[in-house]
C-alpha positions in Angstrom: -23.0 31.3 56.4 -22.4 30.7 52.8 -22.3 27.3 51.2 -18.8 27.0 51.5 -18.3 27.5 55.0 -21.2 25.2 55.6 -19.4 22.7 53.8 -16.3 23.2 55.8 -18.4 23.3 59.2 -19.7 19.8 58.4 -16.6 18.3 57.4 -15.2 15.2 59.7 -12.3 14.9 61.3 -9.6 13.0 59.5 -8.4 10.8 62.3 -12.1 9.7 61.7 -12.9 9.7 58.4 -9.8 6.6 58.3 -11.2 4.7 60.4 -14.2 4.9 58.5 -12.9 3.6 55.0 -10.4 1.2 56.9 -12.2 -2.6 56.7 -10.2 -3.9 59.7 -11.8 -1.4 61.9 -14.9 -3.2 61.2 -13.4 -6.4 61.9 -11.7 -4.9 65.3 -14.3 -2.9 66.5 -12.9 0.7 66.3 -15.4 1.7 64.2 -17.5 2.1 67.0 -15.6 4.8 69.0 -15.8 6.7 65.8 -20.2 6.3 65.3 -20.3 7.7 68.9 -17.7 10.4 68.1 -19.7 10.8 64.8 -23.0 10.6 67.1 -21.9 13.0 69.6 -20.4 16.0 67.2 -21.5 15.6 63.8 -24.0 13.1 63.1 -24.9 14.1 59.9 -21.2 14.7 58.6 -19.3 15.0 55.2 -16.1 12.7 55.2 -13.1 13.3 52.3 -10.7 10.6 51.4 -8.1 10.1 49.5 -9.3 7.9 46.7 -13.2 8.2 47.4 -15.9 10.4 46.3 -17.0 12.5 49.1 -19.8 11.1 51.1 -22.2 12.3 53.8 -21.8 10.1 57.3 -25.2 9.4 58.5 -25.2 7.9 62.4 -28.3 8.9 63.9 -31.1 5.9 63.9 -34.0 8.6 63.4 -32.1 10.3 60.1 -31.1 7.1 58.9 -34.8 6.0 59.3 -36.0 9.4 57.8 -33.7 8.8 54.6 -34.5 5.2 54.3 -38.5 5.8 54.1 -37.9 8.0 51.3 -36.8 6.2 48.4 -37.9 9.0 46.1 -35.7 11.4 47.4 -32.3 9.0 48.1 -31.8 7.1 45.4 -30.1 3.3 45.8 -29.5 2.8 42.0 -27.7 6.3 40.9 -24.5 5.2 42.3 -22.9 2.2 43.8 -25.3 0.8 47.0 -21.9 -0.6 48.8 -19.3 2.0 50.1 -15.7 1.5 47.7 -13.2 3.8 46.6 -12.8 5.6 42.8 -11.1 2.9 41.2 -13.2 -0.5 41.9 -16.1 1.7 40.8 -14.5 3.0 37.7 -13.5 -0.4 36.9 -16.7 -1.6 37.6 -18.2 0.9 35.2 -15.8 0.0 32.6 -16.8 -3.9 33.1 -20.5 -3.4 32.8 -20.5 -0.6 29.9 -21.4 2.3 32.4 -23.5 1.1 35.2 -22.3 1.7 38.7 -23.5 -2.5 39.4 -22.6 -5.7 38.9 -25.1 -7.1 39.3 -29.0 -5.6 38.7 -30.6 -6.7 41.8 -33.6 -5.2 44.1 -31.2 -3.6 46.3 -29.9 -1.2 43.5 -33.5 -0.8 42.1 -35.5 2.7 42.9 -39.0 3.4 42.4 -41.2 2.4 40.2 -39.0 -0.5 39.4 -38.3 -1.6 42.7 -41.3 -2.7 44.0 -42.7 -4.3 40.6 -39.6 -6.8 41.5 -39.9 -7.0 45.0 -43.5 -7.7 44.6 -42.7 -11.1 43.0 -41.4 -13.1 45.8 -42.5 -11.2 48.2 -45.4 -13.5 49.2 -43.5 -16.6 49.1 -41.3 -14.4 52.7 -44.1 -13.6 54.8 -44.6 -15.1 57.9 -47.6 -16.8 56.5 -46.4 -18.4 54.3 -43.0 -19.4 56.4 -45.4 -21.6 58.6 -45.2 -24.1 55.8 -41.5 -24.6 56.1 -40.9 -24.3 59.5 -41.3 -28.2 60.5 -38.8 -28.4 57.5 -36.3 -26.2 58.6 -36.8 -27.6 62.3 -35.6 -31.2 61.1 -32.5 -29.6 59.5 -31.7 -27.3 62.4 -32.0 -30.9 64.2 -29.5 -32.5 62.3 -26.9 -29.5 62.6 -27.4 -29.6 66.7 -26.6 -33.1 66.4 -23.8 -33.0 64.5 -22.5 -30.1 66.7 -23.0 -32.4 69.8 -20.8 -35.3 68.6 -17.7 -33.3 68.1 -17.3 -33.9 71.6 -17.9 -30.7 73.4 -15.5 -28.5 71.4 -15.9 -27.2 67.4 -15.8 -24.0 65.9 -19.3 -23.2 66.0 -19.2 -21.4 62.6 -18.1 -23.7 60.6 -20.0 -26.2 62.5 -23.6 -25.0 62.5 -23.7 -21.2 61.6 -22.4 -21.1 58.2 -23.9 -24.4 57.1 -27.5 -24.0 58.7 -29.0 -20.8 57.1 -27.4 -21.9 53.8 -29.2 -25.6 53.6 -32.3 -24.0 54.8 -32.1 -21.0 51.9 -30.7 -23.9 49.3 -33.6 -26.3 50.1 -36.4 -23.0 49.6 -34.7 -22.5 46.2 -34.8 -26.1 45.2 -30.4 -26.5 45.2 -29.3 -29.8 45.8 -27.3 -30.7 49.0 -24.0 -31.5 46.7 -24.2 -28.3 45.2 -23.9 -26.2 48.6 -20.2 -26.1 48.5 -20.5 -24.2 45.4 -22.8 -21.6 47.0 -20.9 -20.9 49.7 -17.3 -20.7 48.0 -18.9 -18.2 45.9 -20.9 -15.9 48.5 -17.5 -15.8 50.6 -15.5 -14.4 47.5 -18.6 -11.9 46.9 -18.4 -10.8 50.3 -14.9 -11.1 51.5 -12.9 -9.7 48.5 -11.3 -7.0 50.9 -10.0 -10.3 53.1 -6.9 -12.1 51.4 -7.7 -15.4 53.6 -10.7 -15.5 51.3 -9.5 -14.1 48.1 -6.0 -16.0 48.3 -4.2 -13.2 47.6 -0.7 -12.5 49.4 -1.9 -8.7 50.6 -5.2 -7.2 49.8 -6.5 -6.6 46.5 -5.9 -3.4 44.4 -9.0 -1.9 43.8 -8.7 -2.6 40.1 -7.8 -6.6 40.8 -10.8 -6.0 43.5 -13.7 -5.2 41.0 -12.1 -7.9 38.5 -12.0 -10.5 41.7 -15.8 -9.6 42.1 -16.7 -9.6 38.3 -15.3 -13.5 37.8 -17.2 -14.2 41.4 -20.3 -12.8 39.6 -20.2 -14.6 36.6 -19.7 -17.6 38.2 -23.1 -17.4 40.0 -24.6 -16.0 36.5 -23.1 -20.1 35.5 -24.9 -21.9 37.9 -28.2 -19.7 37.7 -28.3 -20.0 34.1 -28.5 -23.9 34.2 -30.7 -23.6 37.1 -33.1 -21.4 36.0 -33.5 -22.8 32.3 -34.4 -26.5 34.0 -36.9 -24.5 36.2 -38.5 -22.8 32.9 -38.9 -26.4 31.5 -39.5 -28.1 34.7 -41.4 -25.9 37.4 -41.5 -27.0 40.5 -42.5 -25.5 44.2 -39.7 -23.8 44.7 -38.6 -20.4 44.5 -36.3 -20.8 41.5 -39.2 -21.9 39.8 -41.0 -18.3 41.1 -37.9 -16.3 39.6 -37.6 -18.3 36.4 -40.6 -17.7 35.3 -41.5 -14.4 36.7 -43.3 -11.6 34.4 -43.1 -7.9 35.1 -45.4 -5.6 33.3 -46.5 -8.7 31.3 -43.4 -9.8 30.1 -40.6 -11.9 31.2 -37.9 -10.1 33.1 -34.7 -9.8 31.7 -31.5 -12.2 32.0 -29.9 -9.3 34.2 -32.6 -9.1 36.6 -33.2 -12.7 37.1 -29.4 -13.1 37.4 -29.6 -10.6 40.3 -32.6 -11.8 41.9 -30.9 -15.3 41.9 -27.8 -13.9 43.8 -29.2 -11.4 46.4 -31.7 -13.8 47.5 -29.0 -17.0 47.5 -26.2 -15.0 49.6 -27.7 -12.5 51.4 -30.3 -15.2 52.3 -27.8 -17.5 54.4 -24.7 -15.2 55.0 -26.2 -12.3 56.9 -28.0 -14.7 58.9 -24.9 -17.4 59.5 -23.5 -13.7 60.9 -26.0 -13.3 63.2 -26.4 -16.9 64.3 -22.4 -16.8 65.0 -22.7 -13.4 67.1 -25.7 -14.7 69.1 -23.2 -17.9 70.6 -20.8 -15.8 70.8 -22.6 -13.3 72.6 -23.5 -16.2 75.1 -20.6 -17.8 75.4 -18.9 -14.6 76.5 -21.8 -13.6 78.9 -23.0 -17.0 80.9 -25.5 -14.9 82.7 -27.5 -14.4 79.5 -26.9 -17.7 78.6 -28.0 -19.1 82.0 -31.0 -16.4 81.8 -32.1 -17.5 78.4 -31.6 -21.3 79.1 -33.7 -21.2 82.5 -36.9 -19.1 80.2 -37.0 -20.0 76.4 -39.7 -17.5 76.4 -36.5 -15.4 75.5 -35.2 -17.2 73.2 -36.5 -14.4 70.6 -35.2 -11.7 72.3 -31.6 -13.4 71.9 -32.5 -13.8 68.0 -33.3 -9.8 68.1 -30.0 -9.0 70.6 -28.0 -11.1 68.2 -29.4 -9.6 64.7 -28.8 -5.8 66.2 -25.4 -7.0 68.0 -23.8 -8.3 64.6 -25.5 -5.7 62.0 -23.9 -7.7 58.8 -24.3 -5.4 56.9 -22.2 -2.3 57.7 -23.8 0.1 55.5 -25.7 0.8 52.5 -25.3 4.0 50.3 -27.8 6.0 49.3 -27.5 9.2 46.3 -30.0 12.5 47.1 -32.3 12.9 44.5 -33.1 16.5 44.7 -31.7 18.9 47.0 -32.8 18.4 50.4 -32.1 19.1 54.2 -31.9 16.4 56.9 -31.9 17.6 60.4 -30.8 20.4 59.5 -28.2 19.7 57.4 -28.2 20.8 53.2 -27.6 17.9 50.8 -27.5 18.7 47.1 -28.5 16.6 44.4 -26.5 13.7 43.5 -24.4 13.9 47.0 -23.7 10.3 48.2 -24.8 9.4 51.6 -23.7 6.5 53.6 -26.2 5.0 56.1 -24.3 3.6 59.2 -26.5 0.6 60.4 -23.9 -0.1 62.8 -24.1 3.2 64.4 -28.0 3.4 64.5 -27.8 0.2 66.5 -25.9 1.7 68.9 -27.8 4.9 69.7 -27.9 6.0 72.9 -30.9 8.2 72.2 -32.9 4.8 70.7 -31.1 1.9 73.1 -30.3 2.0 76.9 -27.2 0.8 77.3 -26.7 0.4 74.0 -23.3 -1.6 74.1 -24.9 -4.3 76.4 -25.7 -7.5 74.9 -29.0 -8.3 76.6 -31.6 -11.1 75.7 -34.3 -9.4 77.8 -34.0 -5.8 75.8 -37.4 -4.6 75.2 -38.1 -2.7 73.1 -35.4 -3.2 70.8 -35.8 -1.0 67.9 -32.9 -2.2 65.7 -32.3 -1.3 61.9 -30.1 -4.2 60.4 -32.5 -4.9 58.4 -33.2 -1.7 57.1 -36.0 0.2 56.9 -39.0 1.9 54.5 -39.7 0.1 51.0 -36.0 -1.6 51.3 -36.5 -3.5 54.4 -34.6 -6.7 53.9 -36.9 -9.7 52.1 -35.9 -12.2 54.1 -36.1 -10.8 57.5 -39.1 -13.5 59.3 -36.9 -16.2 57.7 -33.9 -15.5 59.0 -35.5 -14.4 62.6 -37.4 -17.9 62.3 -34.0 -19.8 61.3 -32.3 -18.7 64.5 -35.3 -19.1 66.6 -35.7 -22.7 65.9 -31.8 -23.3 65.8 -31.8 -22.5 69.6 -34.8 -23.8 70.4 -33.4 -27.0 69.7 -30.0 -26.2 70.5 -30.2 -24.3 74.4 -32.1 -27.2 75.7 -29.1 -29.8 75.4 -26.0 -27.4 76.7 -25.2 -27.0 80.6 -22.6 -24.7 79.5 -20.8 -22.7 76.8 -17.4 -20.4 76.5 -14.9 -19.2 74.2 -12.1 -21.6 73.0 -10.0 -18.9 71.3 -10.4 -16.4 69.1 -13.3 -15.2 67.8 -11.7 -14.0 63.9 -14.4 -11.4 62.2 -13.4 -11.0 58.0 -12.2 -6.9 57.9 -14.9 -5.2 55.1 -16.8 -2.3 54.1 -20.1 -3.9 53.4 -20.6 -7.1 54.9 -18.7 -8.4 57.7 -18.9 -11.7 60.2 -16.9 -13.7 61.9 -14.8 -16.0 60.2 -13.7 -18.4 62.9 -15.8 -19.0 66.1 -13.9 -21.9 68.8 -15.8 -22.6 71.6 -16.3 -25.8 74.2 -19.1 -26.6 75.5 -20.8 -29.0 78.0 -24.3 -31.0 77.5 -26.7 -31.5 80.3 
């Protein structure tokens, strides 16, 4: 077979490929009929869109593992790391003078430079060193259950406790004050939810063009805060991790504006929203199965096994995209240098050669293998923080409920890259 028939043997079908660059599907949850379609009959597929680059579909947990281990051979910083059409990243190139990013973080970073950066704050996310702060972040997961409790057995849990826990707890590491949350959050939402008019006030959704602009002025308005933060931090250290970025050194030298700007944004919104996702899905989860609530309540023992159900239940982030290096086969399949490659975290949690009954929300699962954190060199920063977050949250929380269930709607933002709920009613009773 020549390399044009093998091309045209591994395209996908184009009743899936839509559903694949359509954002409500992940917001509705067709996108899951198409990973097991994808799964099934061509897990290693190439998709063609109108208005995208081509890009190879990647479903399988293993292949997705086996790509992610190798950061020499799939790059992260070649191309865009989020999946979007040819004109937000042709805008986005025209914005920044030629570079596929925004913003010059540790997820767009390959080796060498990667793990000089990650190396930095590394330390200051093991478990070790998360012992320190967890009576800290216990007394303000205390103060969210109790504010929960008085709104008198109904409140939309999300913007009751999920959104506003993880991002106090990430805010208080960093050293932000209390009245400066708001700002935070107003601007992780736009970062994350341009693709959603609710968040970006638009009457329809954004042009790509008006898309990457939205997401430029949402980026400089982080670079605004950071800038004042970080120069009080280079006057004034304290023990907090803005102080650790301000004045970190790479090589010997102070890292740039651009990389500090980045370091201060991943860490500040991926560092509360993914896990305000996960905490949201988890009562959700519970609320809709009072078995598993009931079984977790009567044996707290499994009270991490819901934080692990919950974190590969809700995979936040949908996807990241990868670039081959080289040319190289996966399973089988030839990839040529420079081809884009979209790793479906969503899918690999739900592999049915990984998961028994993979689309079964169970607290007990064991083992539970899931990848929403990623895997290899890449693997997310913050993951023992955000696994101790929700640990302690229901620790505190299970105790004081007799029962939970839905109270509506459970509203999920439709996007790409990052998606959660964005409304989460529920009523609840207390023992």
């Amino acid at each position: 077979m020549n390399a044009t028939s093998e091309l045209h043997a591994a395209l996908i079908p184009q009743d899936q490929v839509s559903t694949l660059v359509d954002p409500q599907a992940y917001a509705d949850g067709r996108i899951f009929e198409t990973y097991r379609w994808l799964r099934k009959h061509k897990p290693l597929g190439l998709a063609v869109a109108e208005g995208f680059d081509p890009f190879w579909v990647v479903t399988r947990a293993e292949d997705i593992r086996y790509i992610s281990r190798h950061n020499d051979l799939f790059h992260s910083g070649d191309t865009q790391f989020s999946f979007m059409d040819r004109a937000s990243d042709q805008r986005i190139r025209e914005i920044t003078g030629g570079s596929p990013h925004l913003v010059h973080s540790l997820v767009s970073m390959d080796p060498p430079e990667h793990m000089k950066y990650r190396v930095l704050t590394q330390g200051y996310f093991m478990p070790k060193s998360l012992r320190k702060l967890e009576a800290q972040i216990r007394d303000i997961a205390c103060e969210f259950v109790e504010k929960m409790l008085s709104t008198g057995g109904e409140c939309d849990f999300l913007t009751e406790v999920a959104l506003n826990y993880p991002l106090r707890v990430i805010m208080s590491i960093f050293g932000v004050p209390i009245e400066d949350e708001a700002i935070m959050l107003k601007l992780t939402q736009e970062l994350f939810g341009a693709q959603d008019p609710d968040v970006s006030g638009a009457a329809d959704v954004l042009s790509a063009e008006a898309q990457a602009e939205y997401l430029a002025r949402t980026v400089e308005g982080f670079h605004e805060y950071f800038r004042t933060l970080s120069d009080a931090r280079r006057e004034n250290p304290r023990d907090d991790l803005s102080s650790v970025i301000a004045n970190a050194k790479v090589d010997g030298q102070p890292i740039s504006e651009q990389a500090e700007m980045g370091y201060y944004i991943t860490v500040a919104t991926a560092g509360h929203d993914t896990t305000s996702t996960s905490t949201a899905i988890a009562m959700a989860q519970l609320a809709r199965h009072p078995h598993e609530f009931q079984k977790v309540k009567s044996d707290p023992s499994l009270i991490p096994g819901l934080v692990d159900e919950a974190i590969r239940w809700a995979t936040p982030i949908k996807s990241f995209m990868r670039s081959a290096a080289e040319d190289i086969d996966v399973s089988g399949q030839r990839l040529s240098k420079g081809d884009w490659i979209m790793l479906c975290y969503g899918s690999g949690n739900r592999d049915e050669s990984v998961f028994d009954a993979p689309d079964s929300f169970r607290v007990d699962r064991s083992p539970n293998p899931y990848i929403s954190f990623g895997h290899g060199p890449h693997i997310c920063l913050g993951m023992h923080l955000a696994k101790l977050e929700m640990r302690i949250l229901f620790e505190e929380l299970l105790p004081r409920l007799k029962s939970v269930e839905l109270n509506g709607h459970l509203k999920m933002i439709p996007s790409l890259f990052i998606s959660g709920p964005k409304a989460l009613p529920i009523r609840f009773a207390l023992e």
